[in-house]
N, C-alpha and C positions, 0 to 999 in steps of 0.2 A: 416313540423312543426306540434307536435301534440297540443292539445289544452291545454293540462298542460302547454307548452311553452309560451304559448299565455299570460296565468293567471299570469305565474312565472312573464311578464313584467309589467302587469296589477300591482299584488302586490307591485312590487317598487314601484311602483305611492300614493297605497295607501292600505298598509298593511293591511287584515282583522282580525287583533290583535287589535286592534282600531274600530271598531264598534263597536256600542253598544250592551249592552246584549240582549235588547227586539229586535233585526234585526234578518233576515234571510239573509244573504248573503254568496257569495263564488257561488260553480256551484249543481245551483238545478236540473238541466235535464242534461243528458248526458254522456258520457264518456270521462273520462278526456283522456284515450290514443287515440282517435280519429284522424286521420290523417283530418286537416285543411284547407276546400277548397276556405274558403273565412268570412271574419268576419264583421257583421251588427250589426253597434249599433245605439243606441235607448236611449229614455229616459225612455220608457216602453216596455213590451213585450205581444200584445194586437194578436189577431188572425191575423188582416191584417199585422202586423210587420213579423211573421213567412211566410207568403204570400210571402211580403216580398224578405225576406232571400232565400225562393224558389226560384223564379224570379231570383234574384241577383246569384247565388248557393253558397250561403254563408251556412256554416251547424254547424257557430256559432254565436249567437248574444249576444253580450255585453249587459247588458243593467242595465241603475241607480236603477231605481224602484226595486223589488224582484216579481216576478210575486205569486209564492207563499212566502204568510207570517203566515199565521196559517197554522194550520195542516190540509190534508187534509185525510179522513177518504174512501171517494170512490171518482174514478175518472170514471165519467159517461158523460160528457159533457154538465151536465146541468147548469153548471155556466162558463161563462167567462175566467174562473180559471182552471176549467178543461179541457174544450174545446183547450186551448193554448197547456197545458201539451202534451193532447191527438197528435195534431198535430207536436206539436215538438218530439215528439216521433217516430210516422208515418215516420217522415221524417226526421229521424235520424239529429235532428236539438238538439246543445249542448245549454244551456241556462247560463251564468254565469252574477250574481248584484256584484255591489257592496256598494250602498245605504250610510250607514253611517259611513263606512270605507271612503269611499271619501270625506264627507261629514268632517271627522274629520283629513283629510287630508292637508299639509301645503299648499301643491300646487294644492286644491281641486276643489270643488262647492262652497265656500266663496272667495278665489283668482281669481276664474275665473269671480264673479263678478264685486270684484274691479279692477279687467283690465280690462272688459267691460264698467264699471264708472270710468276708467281710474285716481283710488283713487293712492296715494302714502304713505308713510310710516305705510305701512301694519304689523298687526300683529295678533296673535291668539286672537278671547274676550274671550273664556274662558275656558285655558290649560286643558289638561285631566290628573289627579291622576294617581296615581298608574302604571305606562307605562315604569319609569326607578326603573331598579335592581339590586344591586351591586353582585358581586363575589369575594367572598373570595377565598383562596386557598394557601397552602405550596408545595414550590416546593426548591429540593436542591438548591445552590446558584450559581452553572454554569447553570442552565437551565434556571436560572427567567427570561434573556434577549428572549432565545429563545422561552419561552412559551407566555412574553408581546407581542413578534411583532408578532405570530402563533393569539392569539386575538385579535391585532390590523387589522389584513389583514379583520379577517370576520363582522370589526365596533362595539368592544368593545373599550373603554377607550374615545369614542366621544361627547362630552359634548358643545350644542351649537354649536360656532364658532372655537374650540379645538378638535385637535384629538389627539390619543395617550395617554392620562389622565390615570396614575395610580399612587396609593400608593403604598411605598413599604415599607416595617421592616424588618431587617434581625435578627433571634436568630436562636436557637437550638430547632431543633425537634428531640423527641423519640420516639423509638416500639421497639416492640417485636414479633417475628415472629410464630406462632404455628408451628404444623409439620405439617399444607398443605397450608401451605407460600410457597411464592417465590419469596422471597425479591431482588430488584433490587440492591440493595445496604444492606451490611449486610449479617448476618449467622440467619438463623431460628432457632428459639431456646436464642437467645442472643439480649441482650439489645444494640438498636444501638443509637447511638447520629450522626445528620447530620445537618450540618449547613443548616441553609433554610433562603428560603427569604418569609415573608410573602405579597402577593400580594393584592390590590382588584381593582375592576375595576368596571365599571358602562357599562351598555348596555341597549339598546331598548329592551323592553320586545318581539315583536318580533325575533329577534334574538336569545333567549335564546338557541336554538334545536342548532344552529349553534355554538353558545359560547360553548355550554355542550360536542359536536361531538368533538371540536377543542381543549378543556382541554382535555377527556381523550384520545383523540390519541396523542396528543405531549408531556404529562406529564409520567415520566418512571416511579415511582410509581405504583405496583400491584393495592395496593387500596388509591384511590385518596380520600386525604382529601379536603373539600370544603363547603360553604356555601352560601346558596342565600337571600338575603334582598329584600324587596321592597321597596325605597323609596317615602316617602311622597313630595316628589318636584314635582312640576308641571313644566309638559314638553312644552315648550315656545314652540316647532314645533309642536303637533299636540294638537286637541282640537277644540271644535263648534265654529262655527262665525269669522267674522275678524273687525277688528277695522284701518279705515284707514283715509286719509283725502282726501280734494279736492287740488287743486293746489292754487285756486283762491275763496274765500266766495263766494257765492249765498248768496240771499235772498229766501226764503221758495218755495213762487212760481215758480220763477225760476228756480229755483232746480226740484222741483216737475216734470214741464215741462220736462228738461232734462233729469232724473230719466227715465219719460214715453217713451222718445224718445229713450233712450242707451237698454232698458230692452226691448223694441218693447212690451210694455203694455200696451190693450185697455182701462186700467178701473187703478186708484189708490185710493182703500180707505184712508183715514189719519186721524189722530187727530187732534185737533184744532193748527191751528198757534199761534206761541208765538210771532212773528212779530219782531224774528231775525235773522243775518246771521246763515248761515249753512256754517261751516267747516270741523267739525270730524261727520264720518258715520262709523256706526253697520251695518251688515250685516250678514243675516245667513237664506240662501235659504232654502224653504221649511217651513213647519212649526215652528213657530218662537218666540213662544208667553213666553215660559219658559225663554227667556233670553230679555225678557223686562228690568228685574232691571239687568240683569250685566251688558249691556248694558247704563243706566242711571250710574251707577257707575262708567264705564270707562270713562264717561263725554261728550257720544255721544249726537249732536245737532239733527241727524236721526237715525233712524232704521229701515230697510230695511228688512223686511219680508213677509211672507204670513199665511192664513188661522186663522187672527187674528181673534178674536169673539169680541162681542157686549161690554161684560164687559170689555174686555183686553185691549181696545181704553180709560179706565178710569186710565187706569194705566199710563199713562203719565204724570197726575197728573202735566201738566202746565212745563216741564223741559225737554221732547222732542216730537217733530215728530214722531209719528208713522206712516211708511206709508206700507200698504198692497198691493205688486205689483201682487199677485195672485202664486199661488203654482206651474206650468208650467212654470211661465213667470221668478219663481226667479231660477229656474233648467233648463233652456231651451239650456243656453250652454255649458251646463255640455258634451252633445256629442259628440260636436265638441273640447272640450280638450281632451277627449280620445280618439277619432281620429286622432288628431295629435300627441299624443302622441306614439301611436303603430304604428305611419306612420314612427315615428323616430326610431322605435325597429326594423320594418319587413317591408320589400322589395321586398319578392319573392312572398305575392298572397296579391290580394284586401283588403282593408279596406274600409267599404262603411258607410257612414253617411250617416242614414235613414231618409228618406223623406217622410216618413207616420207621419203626426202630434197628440199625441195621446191626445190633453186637452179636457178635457172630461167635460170644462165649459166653454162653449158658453156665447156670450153678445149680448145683444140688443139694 
């Protein structure tokens, strides 16, 4: 297996169409055709993690974080940053993030929490724009069956809980062929009418290369009519945070306690108690503080985050729980889902969950 293979599974999990613009992710070191001797993941990629992967002879590591995220201008080994590069290099070591691609993932770093807080009726807090995109396109009127299900196969017409979704209209289409036509149907040179069906269909923006490959190899049309929209709908599967509940109310405390104990976290910041049960919990690992109010909006009792600041604990404003589980402690089993998960893809060499711990903030 080469390491592209590796990513191709990686992706299904959690498309990098769906990270944010300000990220670096996908594969920053390495050769994707690399033949695959053993794969280390990480929640970061720090010099002992490459150590690591040597040790292990793993000569790729997965890993949440991005090691690089700005640019870097020289690589001299005098930071951190380059020092990693340097030796992942040296030692033909591939390096692939995936950061806020998983993060914006259905079945991410916010699911993997609320199965750890063992929360139920989970859902996205707050969908991502722009992600679904319709296709138009006219095709004669015995092809339309065979061109809907040639789309359906690569997960165009999937909406939700529905798969197969399209519209269809059937009129008349015309052209007219020049002299370096070569019309499938029709004389060049002469006005043809062909009865068509007009299609559209909706797809994961992801998919698009696949949708485009799959229209014009099945459609017999020289030149393929077609058009792409992006709708304004917010896509209920992917998107920051998750909103879910408990089985059973707590009381704040109690909660808190439990929180501390499920998350294996030494320290919880919060804001003041409102001195009622706790039922529906926000969640959204990592830096957290921008979805304070979607979070009160969706009519969370907690919010589960990290790297909140001094002012951001005012914004509770008396209506929820804020509690700071720390940036480590709300990403920490992020690895072990993508462990299991490429344990379920590949069979034939290691997957190793790394055992170098990288939180880089100690308590006292």
């Amino acid at each position: 297996m080469i390491v592209q293979e590796v990513i191709n599974h990686l992706e299904e999990l959690a498309p990098l169409a769906y990270a944010e613009d300000f990220d670096n992710v996908g594969l920053l070191v390495g050769d994707k055709n690399a033949k695959v001797t053993g794969v280390l993941v990480s929640l970061d990629t720090l010099e002992a993690v490459v150590d690591e992967a040597i040790l292990e002879n793993c000569n790729l590591i997965v890993s949440f974080h991005p090691i690089i995220f700005k640019g870097l201008k020289k690589i001299t080994g005098k930071t951190y940053v380059e020092r990693v590069v340097l030796k992942a290099i040296k030692n033909d070591i591939a390096i692939y993030t995936m950061h806020t691609a998983l993060d914006n993932a259905l079945q991410g770093v916010n699911d993997r929490i609320c199965t750890q807080l063992e929360l139920i009726n989970k859902r996205i807090l707050i969908p991502q724009s722009s992600t679904i995109k319709k296709l138009t396109t006219y095709v004669p009127k015995y092809e339309a069956t065979l061109l809907r299900n040639a789309l359906f196969q690569v997960g165009a017409g999937s909406i939700g809980n529905y798969n197969e979704c399209s519209f269809n209209v059937e009129g008349y289409g015309t052209y007219n062929g020049n002299e370096n036509s070569n019309p499938s149907l029709g004389e060049k040179g002469q006005t043809h009418t062909e009865e068509e069906t007009k299609i559209s269909i909706t797809y994961a923006k992801h998919l698009e290369s696949k949708v485009l490959q799959t229209l014009f190899k099945t459609h017999s049309y020289e030149e393929v009519a077609y058009e792409i929209t992006t709708l304004e709908n917010k896509n209920q599967h992917i998107g920051i945070g998750m909103i879910a509940e408990l089985e059973q109310p707590m009381d704040e405390l109690s909660f808190l306690s439990y929180l501390k104990s499920k998350m294996n976290t030494e320290c919880i910041r919060h804001s003041a108690f409102l001195n009622k049960n706790v039922k529906r919990i926000a969640v959204l690992g990592g830096s957290g503080s921008f979805a304070i109010q979607a979070a009160k909006a969706a009519g969370a009792d907690v919010f589960i985050t990290a790297d909140l600041k001094y002012h951001d604990f005012f914004m509770a404003e008396n209506n929820i729980l804020l509690a700071d589980i720390g940036h480590y402690e709300s990403e920490q089993y992020t690895k072990s889902l993508l462990v299991a998960h490429l344990k379920k893809k590949i069979t034939n060499f290691a997957i190793i969950l790394s055992k170098t711990k990288t939180n880089p903030v100690k308590y006292f």
